[in-house]
C-alpha positions, 0 to 999 in steps of 0.5 A, a space after each residue: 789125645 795124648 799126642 796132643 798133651 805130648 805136643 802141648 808139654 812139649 812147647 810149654 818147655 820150650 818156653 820155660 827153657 828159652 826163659 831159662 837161658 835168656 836174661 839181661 842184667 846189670 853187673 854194677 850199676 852204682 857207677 855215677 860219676 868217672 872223674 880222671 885226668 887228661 894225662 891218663 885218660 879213662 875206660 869205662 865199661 859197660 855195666 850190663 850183660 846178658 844170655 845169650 851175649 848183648 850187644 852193648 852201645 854208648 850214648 849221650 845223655 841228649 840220646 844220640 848214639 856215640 861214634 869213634 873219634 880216632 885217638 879220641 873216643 873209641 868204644 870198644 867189641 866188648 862194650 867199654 868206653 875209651 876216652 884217651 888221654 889229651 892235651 889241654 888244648 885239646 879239651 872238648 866239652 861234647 867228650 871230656 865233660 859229658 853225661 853218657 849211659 849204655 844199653 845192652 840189647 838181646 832176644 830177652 830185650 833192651 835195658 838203659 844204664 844210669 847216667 854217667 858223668 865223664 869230666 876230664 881234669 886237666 893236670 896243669 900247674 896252681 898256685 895257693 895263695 893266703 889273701 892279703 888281710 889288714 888287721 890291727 895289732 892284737 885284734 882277730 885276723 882271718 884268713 882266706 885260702 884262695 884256690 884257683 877254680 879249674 882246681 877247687 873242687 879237688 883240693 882241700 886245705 889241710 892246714 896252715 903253716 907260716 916258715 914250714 911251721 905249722 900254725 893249726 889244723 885247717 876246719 
């Protein structure tokens, strides 16, 4: 009888103890949104980790498991997410404009992170230009501020100027 209550503790430890020393969590899971340029490339890491260590995969948002495109894309042993630098011409939607998400997998389970969105900019240069205005001696004119749209997103007028002198604060 008490070697059956022994037997019986003893697996009821085992299983609390390989509850103990088995988990899987996200690190920092606030990550949306990598924004760099195609000059530098980026590097993001998967945000998850586990005991014991989990094995870490990269996909597209549409499920389809990632693969290394040599000087390209490579997701490195310990799960980060390279994306290299390129040239403009370069540029593919599938890998330098795309929603991503990794999972990490152990004998505790799978967990999925949120998306990310991977956008590449490239570093060309713009011209701002004022559009042209006609307006009649002492009545209100205004003014646009034209943007190239390639940049839009990442610029912001600060203010205006007319011969380096500045006029007022952009609203």
């Amino acid at each position: 009888m008490w070697i059956l209550a022994f037997i019986f503790f003893q697996s009821i430890l085992n299983v609390f103890s390989e509850d103990l020393h088995s988990s899987l969590y996200f690190v920092n899971a606030s990550l949306q949104e990598v924004v760099f340029a195609s000059t530098t490339g980026t590097s993001v890491p998967c945000p998850a980790g586990g005991a014991p260590p989990a094995s870490l995969r990269w996909y597209l948002a549409t499920g389809e498991e990632i693969y290394d495109v040599p000087g390209i894309r490579h997701v490195h042993p310990n799960g980060t997410l390279q994306i290299f630098n390129f040239l403009p011409s370069s540029f593919s939607k599938l890998i330098h404009d795309n929603t991503y998400y990794c999972t990490a997998e152990n004998p505790s389970g799978k967990i999925r992170s949120q998306d990310v969105h991977i956008k590449a900019v490239s570093r060309e240069p713009y011209t701002v230009r004022v559009a042209d205005q006609k307006a009649m001696r002492g009545s209100v004119a205004v003014f646009k501020c034209i943007i190239p749209a390639s940049v839009e997103a990442y610029v912001t007028v600060v203010s205006w100027e007319k011969d380096t002198v500045s006029l007022s604060s952009a609203v």
